[in-house]
C-alpha positions as CSV (number, residue, x, y, z in Angstrom):
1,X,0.0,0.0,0.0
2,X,1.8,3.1,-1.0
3,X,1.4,6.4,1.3
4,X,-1.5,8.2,-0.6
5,X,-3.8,5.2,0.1
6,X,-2.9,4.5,3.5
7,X,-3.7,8.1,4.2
8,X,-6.7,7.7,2.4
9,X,-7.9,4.5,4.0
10,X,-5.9,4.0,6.9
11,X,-6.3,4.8,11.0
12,X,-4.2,7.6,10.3
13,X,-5.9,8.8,7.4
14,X,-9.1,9.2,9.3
15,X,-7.4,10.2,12.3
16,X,-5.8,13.6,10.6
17,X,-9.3,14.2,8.9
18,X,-10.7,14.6,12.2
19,X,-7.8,16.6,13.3
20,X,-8.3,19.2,10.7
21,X,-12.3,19.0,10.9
22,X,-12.0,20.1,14.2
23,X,-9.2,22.7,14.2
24,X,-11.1,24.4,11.4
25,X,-12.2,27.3,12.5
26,X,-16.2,28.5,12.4
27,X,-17.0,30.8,10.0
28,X,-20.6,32.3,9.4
29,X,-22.8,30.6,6.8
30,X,-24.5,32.2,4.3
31,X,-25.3,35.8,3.6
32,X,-24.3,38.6,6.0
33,X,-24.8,42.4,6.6
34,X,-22.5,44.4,8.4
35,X,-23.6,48.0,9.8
36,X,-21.2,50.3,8.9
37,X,-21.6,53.4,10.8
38,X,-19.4,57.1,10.2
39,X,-18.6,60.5,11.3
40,X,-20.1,62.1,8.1
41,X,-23.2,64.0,7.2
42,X,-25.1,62.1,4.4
43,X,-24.2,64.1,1.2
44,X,-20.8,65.7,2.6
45,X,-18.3,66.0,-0.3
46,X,-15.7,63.4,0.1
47,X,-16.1,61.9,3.2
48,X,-20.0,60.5,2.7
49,X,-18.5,59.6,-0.9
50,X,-15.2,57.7,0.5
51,X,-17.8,55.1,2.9
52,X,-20.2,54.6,0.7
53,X,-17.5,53.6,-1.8
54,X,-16.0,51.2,0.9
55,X,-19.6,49.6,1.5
56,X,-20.5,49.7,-2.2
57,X,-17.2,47.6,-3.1
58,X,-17.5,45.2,-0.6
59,X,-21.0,44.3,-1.6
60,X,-19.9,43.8,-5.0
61,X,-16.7,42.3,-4.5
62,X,-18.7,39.8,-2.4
63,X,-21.7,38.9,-5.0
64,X,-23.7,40.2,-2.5
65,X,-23.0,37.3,0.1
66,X,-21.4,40.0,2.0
67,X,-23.6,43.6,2.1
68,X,-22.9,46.9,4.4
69,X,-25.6,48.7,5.5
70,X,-24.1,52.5,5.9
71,X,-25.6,54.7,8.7
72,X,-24.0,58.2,8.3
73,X,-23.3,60.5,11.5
74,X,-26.9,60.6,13.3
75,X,-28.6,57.8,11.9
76,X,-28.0,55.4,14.4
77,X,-25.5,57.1,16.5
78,X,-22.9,60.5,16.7
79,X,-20.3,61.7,14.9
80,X,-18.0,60.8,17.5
81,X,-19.7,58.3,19.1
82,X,-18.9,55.9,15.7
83,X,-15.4,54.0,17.9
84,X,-17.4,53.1,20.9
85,X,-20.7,51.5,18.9
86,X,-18.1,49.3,17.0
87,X,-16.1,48.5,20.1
88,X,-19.2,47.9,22.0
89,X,-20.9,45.2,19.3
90,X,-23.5,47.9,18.8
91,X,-22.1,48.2,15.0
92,X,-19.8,46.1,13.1
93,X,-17.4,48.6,11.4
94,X,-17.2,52.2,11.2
95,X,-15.0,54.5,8.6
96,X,-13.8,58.1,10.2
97,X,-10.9,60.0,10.6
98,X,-9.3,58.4,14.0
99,X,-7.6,61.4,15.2
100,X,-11.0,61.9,16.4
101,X,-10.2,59.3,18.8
102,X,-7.0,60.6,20.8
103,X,-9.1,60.4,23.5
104,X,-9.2,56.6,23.8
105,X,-5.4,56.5,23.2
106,X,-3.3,59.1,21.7
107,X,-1.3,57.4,19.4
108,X,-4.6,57.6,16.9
109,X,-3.4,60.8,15.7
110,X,-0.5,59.2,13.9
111,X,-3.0,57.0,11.6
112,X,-4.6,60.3,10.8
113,X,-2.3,62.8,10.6
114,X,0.6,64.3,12.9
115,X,1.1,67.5,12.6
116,X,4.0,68.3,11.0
117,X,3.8,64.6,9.7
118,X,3.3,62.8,6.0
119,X,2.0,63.6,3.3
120,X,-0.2,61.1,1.4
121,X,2.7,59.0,-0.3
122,X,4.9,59.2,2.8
123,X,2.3,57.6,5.2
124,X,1.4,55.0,2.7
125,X,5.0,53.9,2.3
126,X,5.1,53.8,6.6
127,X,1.6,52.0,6.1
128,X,2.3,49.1,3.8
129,X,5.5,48.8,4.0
130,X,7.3,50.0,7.1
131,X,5.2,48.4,10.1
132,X,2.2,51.5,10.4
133,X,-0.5,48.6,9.4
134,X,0.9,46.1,12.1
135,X,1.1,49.1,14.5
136,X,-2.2,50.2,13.5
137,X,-3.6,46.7,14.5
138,X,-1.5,46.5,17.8
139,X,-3.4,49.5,19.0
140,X,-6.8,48.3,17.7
141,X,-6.4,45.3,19.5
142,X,-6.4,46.9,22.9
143,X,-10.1,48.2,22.0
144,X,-10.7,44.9,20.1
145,X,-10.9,46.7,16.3
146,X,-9.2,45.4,13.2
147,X,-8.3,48.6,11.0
148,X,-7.2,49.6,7.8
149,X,-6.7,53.3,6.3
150,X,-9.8,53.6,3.8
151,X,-9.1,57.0,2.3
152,X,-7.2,60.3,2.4
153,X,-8.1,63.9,1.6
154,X,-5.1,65.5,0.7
155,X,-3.0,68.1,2.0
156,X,-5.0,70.3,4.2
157,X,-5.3,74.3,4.2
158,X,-5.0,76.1,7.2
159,X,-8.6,77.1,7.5
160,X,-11.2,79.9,7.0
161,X,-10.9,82.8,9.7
162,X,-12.7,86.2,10.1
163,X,-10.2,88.1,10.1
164,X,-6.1,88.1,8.6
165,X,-3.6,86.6,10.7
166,X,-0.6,88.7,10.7
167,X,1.1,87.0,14.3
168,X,0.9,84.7,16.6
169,X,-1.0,87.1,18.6
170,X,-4.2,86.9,16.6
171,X,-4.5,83.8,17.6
172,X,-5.2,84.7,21.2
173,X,-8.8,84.3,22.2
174,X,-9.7,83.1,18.5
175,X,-13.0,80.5,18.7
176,X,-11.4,77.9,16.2
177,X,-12.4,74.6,14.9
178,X,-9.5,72.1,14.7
179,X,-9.5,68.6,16.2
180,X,-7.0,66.1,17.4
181,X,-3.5,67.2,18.1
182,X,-3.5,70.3,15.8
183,X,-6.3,71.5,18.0
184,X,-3.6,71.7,21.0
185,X,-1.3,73.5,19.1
186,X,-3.4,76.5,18.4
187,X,-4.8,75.9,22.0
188,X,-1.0,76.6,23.2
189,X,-0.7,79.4,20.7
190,X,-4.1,81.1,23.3
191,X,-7.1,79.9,20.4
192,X,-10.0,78.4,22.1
193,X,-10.4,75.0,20.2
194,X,-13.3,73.6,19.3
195,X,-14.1,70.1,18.2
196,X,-17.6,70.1,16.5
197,X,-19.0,67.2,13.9
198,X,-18.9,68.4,10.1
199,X,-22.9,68.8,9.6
200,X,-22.4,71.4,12.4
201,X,-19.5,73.8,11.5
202,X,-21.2,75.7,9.3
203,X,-24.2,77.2,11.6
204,X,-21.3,77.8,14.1
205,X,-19.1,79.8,11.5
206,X,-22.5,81.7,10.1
207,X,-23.8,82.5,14.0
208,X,-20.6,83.9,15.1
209,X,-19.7,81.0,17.7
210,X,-16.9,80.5,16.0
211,X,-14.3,82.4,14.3
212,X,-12.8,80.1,11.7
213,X,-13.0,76.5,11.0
214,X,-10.7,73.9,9.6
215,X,-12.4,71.3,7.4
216,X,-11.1,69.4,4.4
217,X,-10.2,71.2,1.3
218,X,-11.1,74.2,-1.9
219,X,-13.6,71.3,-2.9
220,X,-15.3,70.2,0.2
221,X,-14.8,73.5,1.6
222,X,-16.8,75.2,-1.3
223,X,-19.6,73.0,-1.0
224,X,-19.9,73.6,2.6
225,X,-20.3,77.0,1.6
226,X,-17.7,78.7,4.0
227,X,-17.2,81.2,1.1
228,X,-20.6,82.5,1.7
229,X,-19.1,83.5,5.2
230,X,-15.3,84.7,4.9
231,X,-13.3,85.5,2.4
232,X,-10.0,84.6,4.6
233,X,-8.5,81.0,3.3
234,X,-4.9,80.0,4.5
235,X,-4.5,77.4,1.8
236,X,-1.3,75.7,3.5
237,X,-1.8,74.3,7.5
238,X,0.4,72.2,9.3
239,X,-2.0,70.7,11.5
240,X,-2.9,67.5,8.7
241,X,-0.7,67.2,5.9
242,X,-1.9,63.9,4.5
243,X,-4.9,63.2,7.0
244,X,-6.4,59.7,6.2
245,X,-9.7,58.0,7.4
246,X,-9.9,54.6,8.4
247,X,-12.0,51.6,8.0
248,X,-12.2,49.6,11.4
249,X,-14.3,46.8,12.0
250,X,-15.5,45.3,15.3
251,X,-12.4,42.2,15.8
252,X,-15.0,39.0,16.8
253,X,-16.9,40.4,13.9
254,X,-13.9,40.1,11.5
255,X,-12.4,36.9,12.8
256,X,-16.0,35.5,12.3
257,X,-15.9,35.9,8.5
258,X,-14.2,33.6,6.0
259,X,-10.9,34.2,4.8
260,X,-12.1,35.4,1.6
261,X,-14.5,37.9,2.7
262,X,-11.6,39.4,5.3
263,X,-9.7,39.8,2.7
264,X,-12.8,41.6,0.4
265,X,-12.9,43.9,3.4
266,X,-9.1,44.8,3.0
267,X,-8.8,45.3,-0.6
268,X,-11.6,47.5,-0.6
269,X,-10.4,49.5,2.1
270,X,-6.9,50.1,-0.3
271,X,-9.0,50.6,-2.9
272,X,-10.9,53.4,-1.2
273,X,-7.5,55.0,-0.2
274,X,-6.4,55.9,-3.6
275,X,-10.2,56.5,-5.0
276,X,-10.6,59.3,-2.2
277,X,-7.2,61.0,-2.7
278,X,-7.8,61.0,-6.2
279,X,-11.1,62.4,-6.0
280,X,-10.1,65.2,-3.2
281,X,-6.9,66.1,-5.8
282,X,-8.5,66.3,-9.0
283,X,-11.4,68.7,-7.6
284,X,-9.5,70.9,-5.4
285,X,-7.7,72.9,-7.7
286,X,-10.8,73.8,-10.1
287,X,-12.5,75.0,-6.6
288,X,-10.0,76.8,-5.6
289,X,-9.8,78.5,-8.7
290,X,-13.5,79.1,-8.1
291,X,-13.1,80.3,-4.7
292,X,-10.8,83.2,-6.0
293,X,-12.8,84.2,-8.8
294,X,-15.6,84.8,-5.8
295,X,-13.5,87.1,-3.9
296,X,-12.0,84.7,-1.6
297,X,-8.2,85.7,-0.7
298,X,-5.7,82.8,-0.5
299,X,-3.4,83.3,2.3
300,X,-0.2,82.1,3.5
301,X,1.0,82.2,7.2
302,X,3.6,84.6,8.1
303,X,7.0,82.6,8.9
304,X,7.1,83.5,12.9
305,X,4.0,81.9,12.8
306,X,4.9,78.9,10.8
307,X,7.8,78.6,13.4
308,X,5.3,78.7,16.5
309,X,3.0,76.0,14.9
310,X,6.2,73.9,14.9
311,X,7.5,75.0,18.4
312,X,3.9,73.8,19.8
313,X,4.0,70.8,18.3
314,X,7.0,70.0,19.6
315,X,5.5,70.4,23.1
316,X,2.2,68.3,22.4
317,X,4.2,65.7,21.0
318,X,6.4,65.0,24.5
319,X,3.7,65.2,26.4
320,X,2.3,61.9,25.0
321,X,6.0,60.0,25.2
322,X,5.3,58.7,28.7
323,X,3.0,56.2,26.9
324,X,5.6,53.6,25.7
325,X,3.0,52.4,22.7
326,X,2.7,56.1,21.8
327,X,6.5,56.8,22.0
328,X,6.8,53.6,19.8
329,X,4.2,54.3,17.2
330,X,6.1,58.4,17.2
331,X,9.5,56.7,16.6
332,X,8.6,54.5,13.6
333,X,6.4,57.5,12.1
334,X,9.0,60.0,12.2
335,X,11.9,57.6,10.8
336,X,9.6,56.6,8.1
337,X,9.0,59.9,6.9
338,X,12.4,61.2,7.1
339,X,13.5,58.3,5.2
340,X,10.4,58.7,2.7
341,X,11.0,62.2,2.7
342,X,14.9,62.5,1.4
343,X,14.1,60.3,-1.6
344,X,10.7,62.5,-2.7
345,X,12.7,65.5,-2.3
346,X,16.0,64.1,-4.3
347,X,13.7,62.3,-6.7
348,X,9.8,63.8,-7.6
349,X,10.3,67.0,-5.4
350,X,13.8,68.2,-8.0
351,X,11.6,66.9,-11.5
352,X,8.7,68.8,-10.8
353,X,10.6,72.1,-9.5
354,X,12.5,71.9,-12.6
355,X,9.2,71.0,-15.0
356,X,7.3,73.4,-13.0
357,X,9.4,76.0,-13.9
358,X,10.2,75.0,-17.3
359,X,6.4,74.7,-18.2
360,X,5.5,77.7,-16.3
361,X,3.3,76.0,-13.6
């Protein structure tokens, strides 16, 4: 009897199929939805678009046997209340930005954006390919949530104020809407910071409670209307320089699928990353121009003030390094950029200064 057939037919045979029967692990049967819940206004430019993207791709990618059932911000709970539901069982996934989330740990800025951090490219090289999705996942599992980045918005401006910033001393007393980290920094700088959901920022701007809001982008920032309001736009910030949003989904709830509809979830979570950047990039410069044919002034920061933003980041940063998973999380992030950083510079950042000027750009 050769090997095959005593496998086949033998004790041992039968014993090993029993073996594997029974390490295999138990995956749900038959079709499944998953409520995906997010920080966005139904309808907001980019953000709304970017989850229902995600949800619209996994459904197909699945044949269906997989669907997501989108709630946006309200439906079926907060803006900010998205983390909690999924770590709670009370949804299965949610997409947001997770620097919304420094309050659960603080090293959820970084998988947003840092200020002072990466742009788009930069994080994705840390991301895929320099430990940022294992560390991602470390930190989920304390809160028992699998995540992913799921999108990015671009480099964004510096925000829409009342009134021209011409020192650091404007920014003392200024009602200001900027969350996560970057929202300390101009809190050191004497702003009072504000952290309001997107759907509200508007009415806050219009009424006065506010004197100038941070948001997204020319694009989304146009369709907000904040134009209709002030005509101040800083077009450069340092507060989120590649700011990504992220896919997370409740961990029993993703070790409960199949393989092959765990790794749906993934790819369409990539997939998202690039659709959103591209769609934020390709409509911000058309709005822009838009903005400016309205009267809108594009601004730059004085340089005192850029160093001050970078002087109070400094400070926010340290005092989060008492957190050894923060500290860790800081230390990757900042070698991966610099090391991302000297080849973009030596590489894309010297062709396009020279086509750029060639071309007159």
């Amino acid at each position: 009897m050769d090997r095959r057939s005593f496998l086949r037919t033998g004790t041992l045979g039968s014993t090993a199929a029993a073996a594997t029967a029974l390490a295999a692990p138990a995956y749900a049967q038959g079709n499944r939805t998953l409520t995906m819940v997010t920080s966005w206004g139904r309808g907001l430019a980019g953000v709304h678009d970017s989850a229902q993207y995600v949800a619209d791709r996994i459904t197909a990618m699945s044949d269906g046997t997989l669907t997501v059932d989108l709630k946006s911000a309200g439906e079926l709970v907060g803006a900010f209340e998205v983390f909690d539901a999924v770590t709670s069982g009370q949804a299965d996934m949610y997409q947001s930005a997770d620097y919304y989330f420094t309050g659960q740990h603080p090293a959820y800025q970084m998988f947003c954006s840092l200020p002072f951090g990466m742009t788009p490219q930069e994080l994705n090289n840390w991301y895929y390919h320099d430990g940022g999705s294992d560390l991602h996942n470390e930190l989920g599992q304390i809160f028992g949530l699998k995540s992913f980045l799921s999108g990015n918005t671009g480099p964004q401006p510096g925000g829409w104020f009342r009134k021209e910033i011409n020192s650091v001393a404007d920014f003392q007393g200024l009602a200001f809407r900027m969350p996560g980290q970057g929202g300390e920094v101009l809190g050191k700088l004497g702003a009072s910071v504000q952290n309001l959901p997107g759907a509200e920022v508007y009415q806050a701007l219009a009424s006065g409670a506010l004197d100038g809001v941070d948001w997204v982008g020319p694009w989304a920032d146009e369709k907000a209307g904040f134009q209709e309001i002030t005509k101040f736009y800083y077009t450069a910030g340092f507060q989120e320089p590649g700011p990504a949003l992220s896919l997370a989904c409740n961990l029993d709830v993703y070790e409960g699928l199949s393989p092959a509809h765990q790794a749906i979830i993934e790819q369409a979570a990539v997939a998202a990353n690039t659709w959103t950047l591209s769609l934020f990039m390709k409509n911000n410069a058309a709005a822009l121009k838009r903005l400016q044919s309205g009267g809108v002034q594009a601004l730059t920061f004085p340089d005192d003030v850029w160093a001050a933003f970078k002087t109070a980041s400094e400070e926010v940063y340290q005092q989060y390094m008492g957190d050894e998973l923060y500290k860790r999380i800081f230390d990757s992030y900042q070698a991966s950029m610099r090391d991302s950083a000297a080849w973009i510079e030596t590489s894309e950042g010297a062709y396009t200064r020279q086509r750029d000027r060639l071309l007159g750009i």
